[in-house]
HTML snippet that shows the backbone in 3Dmol.js (N, CA, C, O; Angstrom):
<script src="https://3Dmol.org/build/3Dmol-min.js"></script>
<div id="view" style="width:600px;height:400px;position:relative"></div>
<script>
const pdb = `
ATOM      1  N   UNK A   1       0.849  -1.169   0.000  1.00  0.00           N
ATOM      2  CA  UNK A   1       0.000   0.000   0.000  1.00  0.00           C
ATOM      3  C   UNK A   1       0.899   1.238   0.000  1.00  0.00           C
ATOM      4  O   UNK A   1       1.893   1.400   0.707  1.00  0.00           O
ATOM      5  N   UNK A   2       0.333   2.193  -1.016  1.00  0.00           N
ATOM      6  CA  UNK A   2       0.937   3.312  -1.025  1.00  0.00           C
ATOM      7  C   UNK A   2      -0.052   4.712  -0.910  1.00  0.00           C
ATOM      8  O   UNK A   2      -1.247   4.954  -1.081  1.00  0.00           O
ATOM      9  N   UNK A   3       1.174   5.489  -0.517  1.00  0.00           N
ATOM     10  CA  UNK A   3       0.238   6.935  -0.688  1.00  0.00           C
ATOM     11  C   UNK A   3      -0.645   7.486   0.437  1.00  0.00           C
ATOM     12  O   UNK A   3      -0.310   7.113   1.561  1.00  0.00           O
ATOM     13  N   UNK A   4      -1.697   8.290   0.360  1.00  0.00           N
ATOM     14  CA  UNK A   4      -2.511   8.596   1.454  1.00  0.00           C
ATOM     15  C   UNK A   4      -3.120   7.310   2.334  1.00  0.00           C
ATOM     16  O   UNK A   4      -3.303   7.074   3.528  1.00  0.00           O
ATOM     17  N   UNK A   5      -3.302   6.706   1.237  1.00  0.00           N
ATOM     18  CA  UNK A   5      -4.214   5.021   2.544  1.00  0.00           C
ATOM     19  C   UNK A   5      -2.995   4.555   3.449  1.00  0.00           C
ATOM     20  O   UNK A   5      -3.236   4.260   4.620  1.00  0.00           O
ATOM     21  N   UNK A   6      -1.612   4.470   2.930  1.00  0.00           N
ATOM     22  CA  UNK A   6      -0.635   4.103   3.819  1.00  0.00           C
ATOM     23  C   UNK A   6      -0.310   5.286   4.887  1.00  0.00           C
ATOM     24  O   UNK A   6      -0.063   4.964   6.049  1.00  0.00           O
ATOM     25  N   UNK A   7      -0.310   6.283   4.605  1.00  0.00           N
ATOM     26  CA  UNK A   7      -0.093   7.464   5.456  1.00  0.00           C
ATOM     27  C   UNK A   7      -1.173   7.220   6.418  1.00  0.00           C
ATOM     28  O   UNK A   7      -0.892   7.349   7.610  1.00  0.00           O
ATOM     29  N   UNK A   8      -2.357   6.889   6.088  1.00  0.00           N
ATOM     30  CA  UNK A   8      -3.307   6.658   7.118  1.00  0.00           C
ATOM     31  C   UNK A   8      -3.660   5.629   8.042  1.00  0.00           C
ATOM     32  O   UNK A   8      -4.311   5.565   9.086  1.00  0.00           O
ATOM     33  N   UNK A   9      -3.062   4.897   7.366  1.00  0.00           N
ATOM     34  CA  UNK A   9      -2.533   3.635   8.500  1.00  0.00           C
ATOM     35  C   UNK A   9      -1.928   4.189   9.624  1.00  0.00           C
ATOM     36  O   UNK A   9      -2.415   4.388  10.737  1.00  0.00           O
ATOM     37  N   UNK A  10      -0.901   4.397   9.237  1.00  0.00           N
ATOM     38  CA  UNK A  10       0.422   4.533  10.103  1.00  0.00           C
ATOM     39  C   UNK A  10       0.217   5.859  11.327  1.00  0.00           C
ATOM     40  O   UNK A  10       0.628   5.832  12.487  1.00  0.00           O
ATOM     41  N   UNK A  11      -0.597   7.054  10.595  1.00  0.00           N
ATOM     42  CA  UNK A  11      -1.012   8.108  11.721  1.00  0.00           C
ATOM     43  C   UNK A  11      -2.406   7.399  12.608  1.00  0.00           C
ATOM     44  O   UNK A  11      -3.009   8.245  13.269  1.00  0.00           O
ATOM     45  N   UNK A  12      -2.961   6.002  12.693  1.00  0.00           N
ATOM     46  CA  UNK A  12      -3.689   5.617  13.134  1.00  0.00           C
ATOM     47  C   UNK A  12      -3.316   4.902  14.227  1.00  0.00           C
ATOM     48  O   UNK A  12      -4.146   4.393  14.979  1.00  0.00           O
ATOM     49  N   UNK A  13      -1.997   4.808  14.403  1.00  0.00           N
ATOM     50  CA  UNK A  13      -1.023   3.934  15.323  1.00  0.00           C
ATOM     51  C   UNK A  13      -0.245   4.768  16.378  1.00  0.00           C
ATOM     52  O   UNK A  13       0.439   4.381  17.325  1.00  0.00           O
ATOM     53  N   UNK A  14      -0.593   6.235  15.875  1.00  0.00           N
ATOM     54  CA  UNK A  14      -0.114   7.476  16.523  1.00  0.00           C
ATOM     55  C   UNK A  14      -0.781   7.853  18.023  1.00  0.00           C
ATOM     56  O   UNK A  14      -1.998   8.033  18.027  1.00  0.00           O
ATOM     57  N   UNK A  15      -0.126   7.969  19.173  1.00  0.00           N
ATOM     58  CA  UNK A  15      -1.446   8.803  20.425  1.00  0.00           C
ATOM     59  C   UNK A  15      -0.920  10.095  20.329  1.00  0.00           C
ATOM     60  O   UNK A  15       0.204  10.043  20.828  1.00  0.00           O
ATOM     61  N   UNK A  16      -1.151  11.174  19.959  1.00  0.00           N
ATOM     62  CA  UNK A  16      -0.709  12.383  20.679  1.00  0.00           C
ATOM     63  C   UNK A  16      -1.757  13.287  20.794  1.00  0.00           C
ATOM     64  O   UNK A  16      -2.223  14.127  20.023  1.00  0.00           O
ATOM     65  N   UNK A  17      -2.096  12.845  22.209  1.00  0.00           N
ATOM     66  CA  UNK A  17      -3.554  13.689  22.826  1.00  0.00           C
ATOM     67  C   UNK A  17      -3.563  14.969  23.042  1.00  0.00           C
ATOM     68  O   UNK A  17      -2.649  15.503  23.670  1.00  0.00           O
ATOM     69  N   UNK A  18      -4.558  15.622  22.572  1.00  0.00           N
ATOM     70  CA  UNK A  18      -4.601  16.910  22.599  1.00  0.00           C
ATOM     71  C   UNK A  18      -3.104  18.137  21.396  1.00  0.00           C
ATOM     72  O   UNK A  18      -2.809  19.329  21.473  1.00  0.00           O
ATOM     73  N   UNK A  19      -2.621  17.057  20.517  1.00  0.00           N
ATOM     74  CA  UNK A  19      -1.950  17.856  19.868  1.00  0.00           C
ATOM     75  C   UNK A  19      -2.281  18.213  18.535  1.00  0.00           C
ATOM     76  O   UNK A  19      -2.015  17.291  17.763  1.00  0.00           O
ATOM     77  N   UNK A  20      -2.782  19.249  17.960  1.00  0.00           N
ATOM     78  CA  UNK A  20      -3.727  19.745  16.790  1.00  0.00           C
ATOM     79  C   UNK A  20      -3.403  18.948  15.725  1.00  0.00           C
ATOM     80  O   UNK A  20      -4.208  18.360  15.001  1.00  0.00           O
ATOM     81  N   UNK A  21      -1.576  18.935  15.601  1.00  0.00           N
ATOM     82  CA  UNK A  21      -1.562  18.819  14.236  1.00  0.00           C
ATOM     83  C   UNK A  21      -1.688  17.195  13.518  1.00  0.00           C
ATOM     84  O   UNK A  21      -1.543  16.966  12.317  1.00  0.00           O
ATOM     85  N   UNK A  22      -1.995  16.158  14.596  1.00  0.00           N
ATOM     86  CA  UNK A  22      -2.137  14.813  14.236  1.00  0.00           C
ATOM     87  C   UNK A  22      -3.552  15.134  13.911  1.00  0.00           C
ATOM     88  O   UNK A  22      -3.792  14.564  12.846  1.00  0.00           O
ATOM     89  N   UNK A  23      -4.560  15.752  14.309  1.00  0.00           N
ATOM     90  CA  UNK A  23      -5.488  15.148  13.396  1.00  0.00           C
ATOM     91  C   UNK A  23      -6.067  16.472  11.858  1.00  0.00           C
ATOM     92  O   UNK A  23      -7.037  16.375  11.107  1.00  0.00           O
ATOM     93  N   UNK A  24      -4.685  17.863  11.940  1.00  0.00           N
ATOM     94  CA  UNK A  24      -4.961  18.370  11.151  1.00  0.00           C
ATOM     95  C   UNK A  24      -4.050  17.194   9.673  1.00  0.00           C
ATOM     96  O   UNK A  24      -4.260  17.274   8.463  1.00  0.00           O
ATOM     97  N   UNK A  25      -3.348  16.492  10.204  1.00  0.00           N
ATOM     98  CA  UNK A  25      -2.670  15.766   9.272  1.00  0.00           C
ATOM     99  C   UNK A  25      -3.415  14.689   8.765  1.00  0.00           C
ATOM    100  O   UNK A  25      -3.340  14.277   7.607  1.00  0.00           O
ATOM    101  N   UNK A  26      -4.087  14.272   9.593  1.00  0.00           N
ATOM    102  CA  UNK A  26      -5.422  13.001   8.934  1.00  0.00           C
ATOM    103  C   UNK A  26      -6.149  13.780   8.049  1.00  0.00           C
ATOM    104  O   UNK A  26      -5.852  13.683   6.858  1.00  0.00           O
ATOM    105  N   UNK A  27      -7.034  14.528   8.378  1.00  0.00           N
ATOM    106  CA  UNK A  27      -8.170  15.635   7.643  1.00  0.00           C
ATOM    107  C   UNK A  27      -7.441  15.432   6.536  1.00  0.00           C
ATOM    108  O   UNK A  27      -7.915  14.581   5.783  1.00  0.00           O
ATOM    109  N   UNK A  28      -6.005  16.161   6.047  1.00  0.00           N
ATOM    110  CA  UNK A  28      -5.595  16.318   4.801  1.00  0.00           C
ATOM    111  C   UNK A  28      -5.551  14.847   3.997  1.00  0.00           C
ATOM    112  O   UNK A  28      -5.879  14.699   2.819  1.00  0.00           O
ATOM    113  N   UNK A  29      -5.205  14.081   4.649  1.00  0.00           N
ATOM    114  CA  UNK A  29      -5.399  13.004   4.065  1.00  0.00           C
ATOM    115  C   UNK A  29      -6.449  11.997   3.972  1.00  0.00           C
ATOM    116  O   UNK A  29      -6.500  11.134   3.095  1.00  0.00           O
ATOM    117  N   UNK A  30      -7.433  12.178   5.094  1.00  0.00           N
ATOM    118  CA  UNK A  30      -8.658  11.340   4.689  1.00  0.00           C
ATOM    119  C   UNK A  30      -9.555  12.600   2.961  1.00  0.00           C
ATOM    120  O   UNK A  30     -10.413  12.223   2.163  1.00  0.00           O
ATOM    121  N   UNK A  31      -8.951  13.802   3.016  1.00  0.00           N
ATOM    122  CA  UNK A  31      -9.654  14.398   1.724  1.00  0.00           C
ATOM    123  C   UNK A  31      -8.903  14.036   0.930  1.00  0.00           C
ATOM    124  O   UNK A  31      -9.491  13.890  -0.141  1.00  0.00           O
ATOM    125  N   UNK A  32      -7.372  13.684   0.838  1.00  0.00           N
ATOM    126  CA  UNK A  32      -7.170  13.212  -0.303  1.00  0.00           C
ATOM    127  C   UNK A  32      -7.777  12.148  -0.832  1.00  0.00           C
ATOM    128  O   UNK A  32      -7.909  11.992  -2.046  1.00  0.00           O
ATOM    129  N   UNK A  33      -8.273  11.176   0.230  1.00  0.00           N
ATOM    130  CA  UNK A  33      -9.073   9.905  -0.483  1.00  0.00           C
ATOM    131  C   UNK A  33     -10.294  10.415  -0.590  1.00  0.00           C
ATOM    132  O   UNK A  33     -11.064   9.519  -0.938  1.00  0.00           O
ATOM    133  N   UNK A  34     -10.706  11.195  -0.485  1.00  0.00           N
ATOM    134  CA  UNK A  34     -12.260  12.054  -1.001  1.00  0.00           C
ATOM    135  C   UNK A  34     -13.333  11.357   0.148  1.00  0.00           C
ATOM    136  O   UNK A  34     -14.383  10.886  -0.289  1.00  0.00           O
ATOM    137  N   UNK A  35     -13.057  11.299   1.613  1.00  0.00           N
ATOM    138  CA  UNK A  35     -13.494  10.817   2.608  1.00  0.00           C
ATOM    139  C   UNK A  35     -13.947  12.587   2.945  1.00  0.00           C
ATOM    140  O   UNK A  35     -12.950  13.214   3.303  1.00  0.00           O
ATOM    141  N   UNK A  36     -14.928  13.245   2.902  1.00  0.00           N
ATOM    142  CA  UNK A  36     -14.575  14.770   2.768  1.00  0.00           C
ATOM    143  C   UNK A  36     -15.385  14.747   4.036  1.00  0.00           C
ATOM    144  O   UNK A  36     -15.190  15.757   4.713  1.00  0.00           O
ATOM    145  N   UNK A  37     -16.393  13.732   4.652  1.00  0.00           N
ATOM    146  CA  UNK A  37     -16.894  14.125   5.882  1.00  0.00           C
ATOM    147  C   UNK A  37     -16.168  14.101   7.030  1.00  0.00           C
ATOM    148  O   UNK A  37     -16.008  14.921   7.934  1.00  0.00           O
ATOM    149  N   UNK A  38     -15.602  12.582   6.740  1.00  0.00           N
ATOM    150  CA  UNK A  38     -14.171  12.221   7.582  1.00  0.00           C
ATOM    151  C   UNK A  38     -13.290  13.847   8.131  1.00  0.00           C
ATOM    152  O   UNK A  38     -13.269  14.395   9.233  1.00  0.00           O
ATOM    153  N   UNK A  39     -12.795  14.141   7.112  1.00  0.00           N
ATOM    154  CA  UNK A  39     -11.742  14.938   6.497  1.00  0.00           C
ATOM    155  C   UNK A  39     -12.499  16.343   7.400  1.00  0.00           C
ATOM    156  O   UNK A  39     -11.631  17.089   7.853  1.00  0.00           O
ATOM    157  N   UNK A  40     -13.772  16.735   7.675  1.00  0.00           N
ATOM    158  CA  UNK A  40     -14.005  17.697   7.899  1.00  0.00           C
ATOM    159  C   UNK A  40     -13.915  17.961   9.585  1.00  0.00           C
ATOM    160  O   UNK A  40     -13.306  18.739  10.319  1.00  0.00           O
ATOM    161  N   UNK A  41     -14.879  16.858   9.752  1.00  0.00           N
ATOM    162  CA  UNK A  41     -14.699  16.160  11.705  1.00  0.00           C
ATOM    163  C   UNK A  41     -12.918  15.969  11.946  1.00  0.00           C
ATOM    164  O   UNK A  41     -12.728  15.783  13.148  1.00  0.00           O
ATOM    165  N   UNK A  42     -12.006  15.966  11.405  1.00  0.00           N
ATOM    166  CA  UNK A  42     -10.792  16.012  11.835  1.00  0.00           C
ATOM    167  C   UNK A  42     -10.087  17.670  11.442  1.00  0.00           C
ATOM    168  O   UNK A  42      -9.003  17.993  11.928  1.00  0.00           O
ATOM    169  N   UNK A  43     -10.615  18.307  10.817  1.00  0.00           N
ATOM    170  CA  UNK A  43     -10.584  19.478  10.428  1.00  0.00           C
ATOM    171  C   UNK A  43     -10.857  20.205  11.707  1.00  0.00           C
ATOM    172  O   UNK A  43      -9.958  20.905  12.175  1.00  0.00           O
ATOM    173  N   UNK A  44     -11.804  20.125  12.209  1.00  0.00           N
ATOM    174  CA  UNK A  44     -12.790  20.725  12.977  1.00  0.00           C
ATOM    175  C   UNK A  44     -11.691  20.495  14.299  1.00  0.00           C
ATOM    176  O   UNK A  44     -11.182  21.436  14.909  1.00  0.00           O
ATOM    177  N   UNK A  45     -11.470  19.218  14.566  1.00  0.00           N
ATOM    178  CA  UNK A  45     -10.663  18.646  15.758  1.00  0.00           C
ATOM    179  C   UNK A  45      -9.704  19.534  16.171  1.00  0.00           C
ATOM    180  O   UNK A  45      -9.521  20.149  17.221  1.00  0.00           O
ATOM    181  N   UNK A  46      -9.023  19.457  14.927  1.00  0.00           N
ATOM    182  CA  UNK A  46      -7.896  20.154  15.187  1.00  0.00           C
ATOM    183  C   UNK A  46      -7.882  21.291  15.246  1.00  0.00           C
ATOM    184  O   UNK A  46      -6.965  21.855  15.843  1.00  0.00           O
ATOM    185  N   UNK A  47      -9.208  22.210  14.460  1.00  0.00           N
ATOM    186  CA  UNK A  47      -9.158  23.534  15.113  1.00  0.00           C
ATOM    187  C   UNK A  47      -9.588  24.063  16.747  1.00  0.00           C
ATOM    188  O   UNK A  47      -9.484  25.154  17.307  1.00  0.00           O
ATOM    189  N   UNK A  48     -10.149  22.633  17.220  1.00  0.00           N
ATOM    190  CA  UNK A  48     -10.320  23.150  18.803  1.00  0.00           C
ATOM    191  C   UNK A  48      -9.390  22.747  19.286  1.00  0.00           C
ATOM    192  O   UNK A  48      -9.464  22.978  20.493  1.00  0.00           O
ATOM    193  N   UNK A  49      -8.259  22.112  18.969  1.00  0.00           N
ATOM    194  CA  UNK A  49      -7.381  22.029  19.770  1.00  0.00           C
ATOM    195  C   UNK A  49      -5.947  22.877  19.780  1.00  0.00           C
ATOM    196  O   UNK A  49      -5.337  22.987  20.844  1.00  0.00           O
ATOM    197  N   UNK A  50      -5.479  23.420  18.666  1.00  0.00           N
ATOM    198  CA  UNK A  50      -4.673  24.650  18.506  1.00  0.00           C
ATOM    199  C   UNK A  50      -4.832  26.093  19.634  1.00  0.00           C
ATOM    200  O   UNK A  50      -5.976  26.524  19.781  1.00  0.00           O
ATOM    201  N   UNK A  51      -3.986  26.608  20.193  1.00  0.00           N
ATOM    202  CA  UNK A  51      -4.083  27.502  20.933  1.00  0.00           C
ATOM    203  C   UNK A  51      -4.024  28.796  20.012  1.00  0.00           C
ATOM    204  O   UNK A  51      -4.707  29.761  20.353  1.00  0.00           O
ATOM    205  N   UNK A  52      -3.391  28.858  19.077  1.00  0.00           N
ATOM    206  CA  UNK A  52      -2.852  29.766  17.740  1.00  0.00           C
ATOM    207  C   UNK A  52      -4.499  30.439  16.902  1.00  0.00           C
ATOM    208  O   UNK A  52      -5.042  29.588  16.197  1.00  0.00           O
ATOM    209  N   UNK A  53      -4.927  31.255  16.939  1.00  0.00           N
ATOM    210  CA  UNK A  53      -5.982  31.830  16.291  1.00  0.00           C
ATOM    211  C   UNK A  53      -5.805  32.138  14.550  1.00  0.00           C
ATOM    212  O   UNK A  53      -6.577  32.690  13.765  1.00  0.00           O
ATOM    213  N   UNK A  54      -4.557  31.575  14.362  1.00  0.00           N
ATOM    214  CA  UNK A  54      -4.248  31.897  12.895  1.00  0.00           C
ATOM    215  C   UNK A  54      -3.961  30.441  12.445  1.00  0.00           C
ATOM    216  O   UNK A  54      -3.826  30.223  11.241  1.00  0.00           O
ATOM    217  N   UNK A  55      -3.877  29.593  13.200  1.00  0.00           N
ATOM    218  CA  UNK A  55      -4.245  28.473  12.598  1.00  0.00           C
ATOM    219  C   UNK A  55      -5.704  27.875  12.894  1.00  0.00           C
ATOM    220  O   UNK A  55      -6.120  26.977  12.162  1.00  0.00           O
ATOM    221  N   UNK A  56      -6.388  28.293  13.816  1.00  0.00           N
ATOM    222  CA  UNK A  56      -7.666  28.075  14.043  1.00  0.00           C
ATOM    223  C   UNK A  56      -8.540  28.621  12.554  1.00  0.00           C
ATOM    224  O   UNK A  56      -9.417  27.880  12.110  1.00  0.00           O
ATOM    225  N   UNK A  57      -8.267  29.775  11.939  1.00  0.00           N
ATOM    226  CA  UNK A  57      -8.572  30.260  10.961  1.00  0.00           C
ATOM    227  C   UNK A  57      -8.175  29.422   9.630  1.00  0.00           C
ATOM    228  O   UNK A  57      -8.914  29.430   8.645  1.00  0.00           O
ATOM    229  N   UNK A  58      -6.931  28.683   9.671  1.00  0.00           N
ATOM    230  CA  UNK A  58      -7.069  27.932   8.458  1.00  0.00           C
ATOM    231  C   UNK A  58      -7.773  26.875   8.608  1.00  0.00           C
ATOM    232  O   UNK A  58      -8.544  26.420   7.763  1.00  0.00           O
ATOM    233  N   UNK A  59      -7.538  26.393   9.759  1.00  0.00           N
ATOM    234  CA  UNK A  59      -8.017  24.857   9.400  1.00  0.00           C
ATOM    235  C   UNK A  59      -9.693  24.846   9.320  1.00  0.00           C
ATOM    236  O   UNK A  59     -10.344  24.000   8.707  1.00  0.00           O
ATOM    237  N   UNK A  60     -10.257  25.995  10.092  1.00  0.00           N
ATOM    238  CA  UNK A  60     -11.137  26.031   9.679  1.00  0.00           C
ATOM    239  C   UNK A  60     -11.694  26.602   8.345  1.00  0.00           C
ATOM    240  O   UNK A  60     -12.779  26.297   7.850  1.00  0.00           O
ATOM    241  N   UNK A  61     -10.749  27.512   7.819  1.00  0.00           N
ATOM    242  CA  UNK A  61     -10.706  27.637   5.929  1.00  0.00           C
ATOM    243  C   UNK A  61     -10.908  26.388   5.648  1.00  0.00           C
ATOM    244  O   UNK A  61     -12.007  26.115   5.166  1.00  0.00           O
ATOM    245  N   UNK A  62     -10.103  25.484   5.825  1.00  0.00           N
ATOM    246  CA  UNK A  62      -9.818  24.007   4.883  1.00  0.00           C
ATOM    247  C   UNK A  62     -11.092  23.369   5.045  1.00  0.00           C
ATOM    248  O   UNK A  62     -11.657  22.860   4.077  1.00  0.00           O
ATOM    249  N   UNK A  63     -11.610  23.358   6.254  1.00  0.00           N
ATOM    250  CA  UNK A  63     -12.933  22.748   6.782  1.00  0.00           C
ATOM    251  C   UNK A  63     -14.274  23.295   5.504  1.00  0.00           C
ATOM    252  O   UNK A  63     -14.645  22.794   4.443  1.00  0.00           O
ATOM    253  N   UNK A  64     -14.651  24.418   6.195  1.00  0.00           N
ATOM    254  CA  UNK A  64     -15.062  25.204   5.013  1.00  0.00           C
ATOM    255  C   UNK A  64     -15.004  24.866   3.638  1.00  0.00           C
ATOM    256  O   UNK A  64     -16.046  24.515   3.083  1.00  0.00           O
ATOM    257  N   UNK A  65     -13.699  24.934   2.864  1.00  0.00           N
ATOM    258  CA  UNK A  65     -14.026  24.543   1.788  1.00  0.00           C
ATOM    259  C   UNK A  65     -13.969  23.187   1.111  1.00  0.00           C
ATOM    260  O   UNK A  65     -13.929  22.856  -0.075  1.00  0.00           O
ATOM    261  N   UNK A  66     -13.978  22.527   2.221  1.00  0.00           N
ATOM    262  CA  UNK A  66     -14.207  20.871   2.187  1.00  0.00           C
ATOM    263  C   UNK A  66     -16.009  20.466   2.183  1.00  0.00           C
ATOM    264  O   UNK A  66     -16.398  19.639   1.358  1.00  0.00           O
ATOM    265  N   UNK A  67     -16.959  21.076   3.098  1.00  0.00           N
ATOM    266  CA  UNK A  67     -18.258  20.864   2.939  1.00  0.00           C
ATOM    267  C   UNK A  67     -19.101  21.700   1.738  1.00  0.00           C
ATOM    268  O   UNK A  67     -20.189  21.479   1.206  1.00  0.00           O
ATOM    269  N   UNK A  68     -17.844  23.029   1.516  1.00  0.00           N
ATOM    270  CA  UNK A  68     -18.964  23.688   0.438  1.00  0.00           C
ATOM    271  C   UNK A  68     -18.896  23.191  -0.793  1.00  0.00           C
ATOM    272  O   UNK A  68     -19.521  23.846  -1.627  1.00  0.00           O
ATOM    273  N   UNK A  69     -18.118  21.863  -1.332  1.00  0.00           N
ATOM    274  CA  UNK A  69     -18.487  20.908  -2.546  1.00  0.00           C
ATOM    275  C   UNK A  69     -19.604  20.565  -2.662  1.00  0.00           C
ATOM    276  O   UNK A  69     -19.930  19.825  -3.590  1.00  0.00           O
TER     277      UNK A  69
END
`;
const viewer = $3Dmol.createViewer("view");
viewer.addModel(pdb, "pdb");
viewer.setStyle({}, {cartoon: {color: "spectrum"}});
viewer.zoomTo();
viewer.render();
</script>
């Protein structure tokens, strides 16, 4: 297996509680497999968990323009 499905394996084997960017890193990759609901609920995750208001703003950009397809 290659590519995003293998990337998604492997960040599935990951714990890092409460740290934004493991599940802003899934989101990107459950949308690369066009999982876009997936992709949005990990979007979302990770914007409540960032302390940073300028990344709260992208990821919720990315979120955003992941449901308005």
């Amino acid at each position: 297996m290659h590519g995003p499905a293998a990337a998604l394996e492997i960040t599935d084997g990951i714990r890092l509680d409460g740290y934004y960017l493991l599940p802003a890193i899934r989101a990107d990759l459950l949308a690369r497999l066009g999982r876009t609901a997936d992709a949005a609920a990990e979007y979302a995750a990770a914007a409540h968990l960032t302390q940073s208001s300028a990344q709260r703003r992208f990821l919720e950009g990315r979120r955003a323009r992941l449901t308005s397809r």
